[in-house]
C-alpha positions in Angstrom: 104.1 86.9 48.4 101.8 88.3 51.0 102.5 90.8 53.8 101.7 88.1 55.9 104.1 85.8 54.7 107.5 88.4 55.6 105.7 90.1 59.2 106.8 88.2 62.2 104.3 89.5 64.9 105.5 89.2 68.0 103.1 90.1 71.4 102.7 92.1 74.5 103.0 91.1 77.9 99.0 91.0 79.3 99.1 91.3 83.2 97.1 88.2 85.1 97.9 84.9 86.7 96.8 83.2 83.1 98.7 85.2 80.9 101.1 83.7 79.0 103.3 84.3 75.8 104.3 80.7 75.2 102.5 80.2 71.9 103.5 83.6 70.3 107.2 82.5 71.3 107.0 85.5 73.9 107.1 85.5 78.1 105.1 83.7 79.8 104.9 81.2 82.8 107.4 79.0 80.9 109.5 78.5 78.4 112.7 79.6 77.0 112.8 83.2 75.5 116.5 84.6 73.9 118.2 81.7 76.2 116.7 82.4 79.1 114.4 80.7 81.5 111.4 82.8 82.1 109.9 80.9 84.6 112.9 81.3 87.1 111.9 85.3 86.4 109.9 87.3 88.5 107.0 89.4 86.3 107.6 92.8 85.1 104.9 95.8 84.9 104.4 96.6 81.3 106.0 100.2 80.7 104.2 103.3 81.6 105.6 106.9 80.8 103.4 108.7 83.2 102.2 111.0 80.6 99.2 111.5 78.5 101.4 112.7 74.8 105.0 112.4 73.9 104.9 116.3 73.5 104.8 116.4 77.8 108.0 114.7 77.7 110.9 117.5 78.3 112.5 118.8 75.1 109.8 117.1 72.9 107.1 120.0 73.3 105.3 120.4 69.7 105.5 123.0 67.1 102.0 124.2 66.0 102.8 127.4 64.0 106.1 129.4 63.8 107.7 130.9 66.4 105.4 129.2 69.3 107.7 127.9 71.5 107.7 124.5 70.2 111.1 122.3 69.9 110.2 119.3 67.3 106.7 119.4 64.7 104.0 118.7 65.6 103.2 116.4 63.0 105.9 114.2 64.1 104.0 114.0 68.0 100.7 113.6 66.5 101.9 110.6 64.1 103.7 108.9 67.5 100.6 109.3 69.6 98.1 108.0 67.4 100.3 104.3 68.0 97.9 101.7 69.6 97.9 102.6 73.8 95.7 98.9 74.5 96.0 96.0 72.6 92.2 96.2 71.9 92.5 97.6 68.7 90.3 96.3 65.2 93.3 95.8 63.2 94.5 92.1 63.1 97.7 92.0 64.7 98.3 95.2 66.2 99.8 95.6 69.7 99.8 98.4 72.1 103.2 100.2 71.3 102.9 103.6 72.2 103.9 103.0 75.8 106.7 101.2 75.3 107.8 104.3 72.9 107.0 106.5 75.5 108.7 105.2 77.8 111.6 104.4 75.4 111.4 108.0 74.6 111.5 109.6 78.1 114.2 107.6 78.9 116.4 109.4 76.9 118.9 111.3 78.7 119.6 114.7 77.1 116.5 116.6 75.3 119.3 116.4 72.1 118.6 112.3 72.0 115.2 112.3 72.8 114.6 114.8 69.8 116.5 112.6 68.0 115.2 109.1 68.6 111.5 110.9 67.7 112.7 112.0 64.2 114.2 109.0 63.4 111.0 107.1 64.1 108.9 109.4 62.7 110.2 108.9 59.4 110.3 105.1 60.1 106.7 105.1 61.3 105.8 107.0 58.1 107.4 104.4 55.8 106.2 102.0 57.3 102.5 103.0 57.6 103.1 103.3 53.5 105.0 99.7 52.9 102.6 97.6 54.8 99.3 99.7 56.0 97.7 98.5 59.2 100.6 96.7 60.3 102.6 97.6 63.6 105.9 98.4 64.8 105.5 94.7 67.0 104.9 93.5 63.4 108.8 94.7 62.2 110.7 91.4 60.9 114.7 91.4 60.4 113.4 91.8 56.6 111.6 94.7 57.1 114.6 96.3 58.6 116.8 95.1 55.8 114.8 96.9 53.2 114.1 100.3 55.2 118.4 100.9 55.8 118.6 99.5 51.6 116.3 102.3 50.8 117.0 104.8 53.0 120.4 104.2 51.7 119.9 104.5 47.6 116.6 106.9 47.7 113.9 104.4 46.7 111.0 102.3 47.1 108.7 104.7 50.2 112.0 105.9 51.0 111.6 108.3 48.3 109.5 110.6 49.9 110.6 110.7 52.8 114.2 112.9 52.8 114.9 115.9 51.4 114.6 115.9 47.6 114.1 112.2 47.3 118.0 111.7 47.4 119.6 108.7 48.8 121.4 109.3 52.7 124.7 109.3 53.4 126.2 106.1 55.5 126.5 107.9 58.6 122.8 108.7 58.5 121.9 105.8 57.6 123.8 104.1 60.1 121.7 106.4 62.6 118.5 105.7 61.7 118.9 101.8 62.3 120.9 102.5 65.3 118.2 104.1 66.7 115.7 101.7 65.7 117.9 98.9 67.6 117.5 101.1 70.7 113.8 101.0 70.7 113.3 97.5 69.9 116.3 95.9 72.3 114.3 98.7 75.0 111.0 96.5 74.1 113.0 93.2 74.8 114.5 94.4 78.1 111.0 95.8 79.2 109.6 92.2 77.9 107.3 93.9 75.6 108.7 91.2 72.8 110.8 87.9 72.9 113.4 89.2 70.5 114.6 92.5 68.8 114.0 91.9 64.8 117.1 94.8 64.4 119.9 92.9 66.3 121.5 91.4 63.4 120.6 93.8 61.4 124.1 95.1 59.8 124.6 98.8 58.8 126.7 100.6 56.1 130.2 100.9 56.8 130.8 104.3 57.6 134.0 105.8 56.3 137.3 107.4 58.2 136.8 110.7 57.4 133.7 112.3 57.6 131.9 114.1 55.0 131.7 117.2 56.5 134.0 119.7 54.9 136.0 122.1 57.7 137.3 125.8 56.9 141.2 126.4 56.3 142.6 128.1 58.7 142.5 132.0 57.2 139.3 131.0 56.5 137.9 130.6 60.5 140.2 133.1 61.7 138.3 135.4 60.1 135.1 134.5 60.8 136.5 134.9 64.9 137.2 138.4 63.6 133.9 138.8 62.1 132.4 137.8 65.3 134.3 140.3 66.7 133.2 143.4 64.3 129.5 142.3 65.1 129.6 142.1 68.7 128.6 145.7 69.4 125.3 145.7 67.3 124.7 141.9 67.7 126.0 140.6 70.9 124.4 137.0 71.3 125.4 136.0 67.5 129.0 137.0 68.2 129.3 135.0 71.5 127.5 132.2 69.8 130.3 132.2 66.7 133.1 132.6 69.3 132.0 129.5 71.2 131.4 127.4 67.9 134.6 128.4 66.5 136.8 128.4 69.5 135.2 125.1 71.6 133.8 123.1 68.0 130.5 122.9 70.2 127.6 121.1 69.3 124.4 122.9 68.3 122.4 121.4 70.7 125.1 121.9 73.4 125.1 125.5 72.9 121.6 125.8 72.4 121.4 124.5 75.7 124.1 126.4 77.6 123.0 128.4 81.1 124.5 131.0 82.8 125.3 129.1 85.7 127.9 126.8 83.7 130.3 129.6 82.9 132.5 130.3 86.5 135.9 130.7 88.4 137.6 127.7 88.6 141.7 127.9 89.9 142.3 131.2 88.5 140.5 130.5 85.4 137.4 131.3 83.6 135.6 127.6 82.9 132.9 126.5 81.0 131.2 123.3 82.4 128.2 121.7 79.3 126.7 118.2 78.8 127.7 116.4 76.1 125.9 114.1 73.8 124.8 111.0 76.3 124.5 112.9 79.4 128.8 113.6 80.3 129.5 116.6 81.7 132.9 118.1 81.1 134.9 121.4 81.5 136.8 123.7 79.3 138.8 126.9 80.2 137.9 129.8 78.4 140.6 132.1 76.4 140.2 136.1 77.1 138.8 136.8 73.6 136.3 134.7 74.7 135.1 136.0 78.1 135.0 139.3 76.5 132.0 138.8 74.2 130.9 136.4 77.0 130.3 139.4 79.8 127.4 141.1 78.3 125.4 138.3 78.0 126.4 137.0 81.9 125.0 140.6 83.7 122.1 140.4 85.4 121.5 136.9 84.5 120.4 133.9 86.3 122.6 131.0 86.5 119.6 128.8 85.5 118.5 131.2 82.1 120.1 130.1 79.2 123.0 132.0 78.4 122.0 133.0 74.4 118.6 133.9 73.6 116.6 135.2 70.7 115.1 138.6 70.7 112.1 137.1 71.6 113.0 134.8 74.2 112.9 131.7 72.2 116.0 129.5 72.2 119.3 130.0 70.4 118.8 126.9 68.2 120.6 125.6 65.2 118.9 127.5 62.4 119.5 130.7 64.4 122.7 129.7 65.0 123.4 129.5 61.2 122.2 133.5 60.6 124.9 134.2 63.0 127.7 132.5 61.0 126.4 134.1 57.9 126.5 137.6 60.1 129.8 137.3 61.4 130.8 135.7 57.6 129.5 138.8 56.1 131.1 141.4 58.3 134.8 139.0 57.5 134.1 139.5 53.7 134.3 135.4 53.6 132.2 134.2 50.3 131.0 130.9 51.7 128.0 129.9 50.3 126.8 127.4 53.7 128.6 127.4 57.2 126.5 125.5 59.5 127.6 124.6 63.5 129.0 121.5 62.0 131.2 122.9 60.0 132.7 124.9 63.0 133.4 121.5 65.0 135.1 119.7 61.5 137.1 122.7 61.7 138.1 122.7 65.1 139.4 119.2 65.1 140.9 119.8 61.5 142.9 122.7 62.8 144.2 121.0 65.6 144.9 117.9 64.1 147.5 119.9 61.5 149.1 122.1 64.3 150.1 118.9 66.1 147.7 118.4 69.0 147.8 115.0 70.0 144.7 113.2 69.1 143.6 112.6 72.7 143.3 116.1 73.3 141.0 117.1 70.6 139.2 114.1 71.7 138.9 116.0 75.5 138.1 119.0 73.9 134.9 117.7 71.4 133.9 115.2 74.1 133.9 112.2 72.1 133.8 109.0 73.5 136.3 107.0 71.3 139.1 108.3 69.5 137.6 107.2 66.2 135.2 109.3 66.0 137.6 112.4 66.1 139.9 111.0 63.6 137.2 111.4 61.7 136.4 115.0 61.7 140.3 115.2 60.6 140.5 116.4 57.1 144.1 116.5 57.2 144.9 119.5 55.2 148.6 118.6 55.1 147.8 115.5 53.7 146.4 116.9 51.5 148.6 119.6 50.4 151.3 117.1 49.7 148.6 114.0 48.4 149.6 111.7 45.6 147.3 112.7 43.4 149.2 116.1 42.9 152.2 114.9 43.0 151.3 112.8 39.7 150.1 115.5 38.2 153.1 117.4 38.6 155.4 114.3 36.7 152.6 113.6 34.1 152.6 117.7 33.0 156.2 118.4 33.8 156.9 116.2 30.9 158.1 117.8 27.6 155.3 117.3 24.2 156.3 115.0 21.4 155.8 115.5 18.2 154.4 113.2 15.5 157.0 111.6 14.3 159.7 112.1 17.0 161.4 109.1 18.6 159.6 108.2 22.1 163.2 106.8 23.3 165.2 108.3 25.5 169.4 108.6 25.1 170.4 107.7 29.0 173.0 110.8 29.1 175.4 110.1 32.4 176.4 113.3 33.5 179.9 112.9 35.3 180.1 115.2 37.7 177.5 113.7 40.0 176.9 110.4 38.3 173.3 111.7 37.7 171.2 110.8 34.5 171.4 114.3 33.4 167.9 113.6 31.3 166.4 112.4 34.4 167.4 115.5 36.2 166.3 117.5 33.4 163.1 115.8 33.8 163.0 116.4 37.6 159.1 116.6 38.9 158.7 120.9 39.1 158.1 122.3 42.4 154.4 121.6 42.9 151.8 123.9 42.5 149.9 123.5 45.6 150.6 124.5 49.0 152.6 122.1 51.6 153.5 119.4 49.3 157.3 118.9 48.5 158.9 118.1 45.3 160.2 114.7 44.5 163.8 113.8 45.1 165.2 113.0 42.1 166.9 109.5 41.9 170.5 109.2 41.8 172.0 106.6 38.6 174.6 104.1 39.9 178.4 104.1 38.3 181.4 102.2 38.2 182.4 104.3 41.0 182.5 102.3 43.9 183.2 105.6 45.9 180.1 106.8 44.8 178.1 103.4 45.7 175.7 103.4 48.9 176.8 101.4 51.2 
């Protein structure tokens, strides 16, 4: 089969009374597009993102060399601005895309999510540039789509190259990458760049209830807050940057991102006011351990500067964050071979979770929009302690050996005290080994006794 037997190319709105998309199923002066009438609609501009790169857009300035200043690589600007800008181009088929990603782009509404929407279509643009050459992102079919989330899902086909190591990615990323993809191309339909989205039916990998990300126990976090604590005097910003990771479960990009200005006085308390993921602001209180590595940091500071910085004046971003951790880990004596932000927020709603908060609250405090997603960051760790799995164990290796030879059947001995099968209590399940979990109560054989019946 030919590429040109799976691409479904699709076409771009051209401005002028005689343009019309009727025969490439697209808009035009007539015609029915997605079940609607697109004569009875008004014409639409084509997008335009009012600047020259993708690198001008705010939080998407490129990284040329280290420590330059730049927040995503370069390559990844380069690749997205080398898209077709006209749709007089010398490859058959190709559109003008780049301003509708542009635009798609810009619209983003936190630097975190336009950062992330480029990544993710970087590393689609690449595999697709290797799976069918010369082709564009108009070009995508449902098929297409299929295929990428199948390989980005087992680590094959182009896919191969294009993660870490070659390895196959975990649901959850998976499940990102498309959704991002739907974004652009249901953008693209809105902005009637296309007649239809080829993702929209695309479905994604089922993402499990509890996430993969593995959260500290609670020794473990307390005393990384002490570590924190033992560093603040020679290392100020990576102690206040711990304290608000372990004691808020922020995200990187949230605290990478936090001013002066959003720390205040708000009814007798000390508040911290950040933007979550999707633009939301909300506002936590802040314990007294916390304003006090907080201070330094807030004196002669501007309320629009951001509040942690690097020596050099470059951003406090997730990879500086994680030589923190490892600082205040190291000064704790804790022998954890990775902490990343991440792992702070799993533990944060982990913790909580097992000390009874309701799940609403945690909810509040990590800013998530639905409930599910928290429930997900709960590990459970009494659960755990007192799983099923252990509590086999414990009946399969509490039982005594047998040797070659011996009779496997057991003589029921009725022990008439209690009415109890005296073998079975004998053979009682031990108290387990592991922490939380109770033993199993041992079950009580009936008698002739009525007395001793349950009613």
């Amino acid at each position: 089969m030919s590429r040109d037997d799976v691409l479904v190319p699709t076409a771009v709105w051209r401005p002028g009374a005689g343009a019309t998309l009727a025969d490439a199923g697209g808009r035009g002066g007539g015609g029915v597009v997605g079940g609607v009438d697109q004569a009875a609609e008004p014409p639409l501009p084509p997008p335009a993102p009012l600047v020259d790169s993708v690198g001008d857009i705010a939080g998407l300035r490129p990284r040329r060399r280290p420590r330059d200043g730049g927040e995503v690589p370069g390559a990844d600007v380069d690749l997205i601005d080398a898209l077709p800008r006209t749709d007089d181009v010398p490859t058959p088929g190709q559109r003008a895309s780049w301003p509708t990603v542009a635009a798609w782009l810009r619209a983003g509404r936190t630097a975190a999510t336009r950062r992330a929407r480029l990544a993710d279509l970087a590393k689609f643009v690449r595999w697709w540039a290797a799976a069918a050459p010369g082709a564009g992102l108009w070009q995508v079919s449902e098929d297409v789509l299929v295929a990428y989330a199948e390989q980005l899902g087992t680590g094959g086909g182009h896919a191969a190259v294009l993660g870490r190591g070659g390895g196959p990615l975990a649901a959850a990323t998976v499940k990102r990458h498309i959704s991002t993809l739907k974004s652009l191309y249901g953008y693209a339909v809105r902005r009637r760049v296309i007649s239809h989205s080829p993702a929209t039916f695309v479905e994604t990998p089922e993402v499990g209830k509890v996430g993969t990300t593995p959260a500290l126990a609670l020794d473990e976090a307390a005393a990384l807050v002490r570590g924190a604590q033992q560093i603040a005097p020679r290392h100020p910003v990576d102690a206040a940057a711990v304290m608000l990771l372990a004691t808020l479960g922020l995200r990187a990009a949230e605290l990478e991102g936090l001013t002066a200005g959003r720390i205040e006085r708000s009814a007798g308390h000390w508040v911290i006011a950040f933007r979550l993921k999707g633009g939301r602001q909300v506002v936590v209180p802040l314990a007294a351990e916390v304003m006090e590595l907080l201070r330094p940091l807030l004196d002669g500071r501007r309320t629009d500067q951001l509040l942690l910085l690097r020596a050099d004046g470059r951003s406090f971003d997730r990879w500086r964050q994680q030589t923190a951790l490892r600082r205040a880990a190291r000064a704790a004596g804790l022998d954890i071979a990775k902490l990343t932000p991440h792992m702070l927020r799993a533990t944060a709603a982990t913790l909580l979770r097992a000390a009874g908060v309701a799940v609403e609250d945690v909810q509040e405090l990590l800013g998530h929009a639905s409930p599910v997603t928290t429930q997900r960051y709960d590990r459970g760790q009494s659960a755990l302690d007192g799983h099923a799995a252990y509590r086999l164990t414990d009946l399969l290796t509490g039982q005594p050996a047998t040797g070659p030879g011996e009779a496997t059947e057991v003589t029921v001995a009725v022990d008439e005290t209690n009415g109890e099968d005296a073998t079975a209590r004998a053979r009682r399940p031990r108290p387990p080994r592991h922490r939380g979990a109770q033993p199993l109560a041992g079950k009580r054989r009936k008698t002739g006794d009525p007395s001793r019946r349950k009613r």
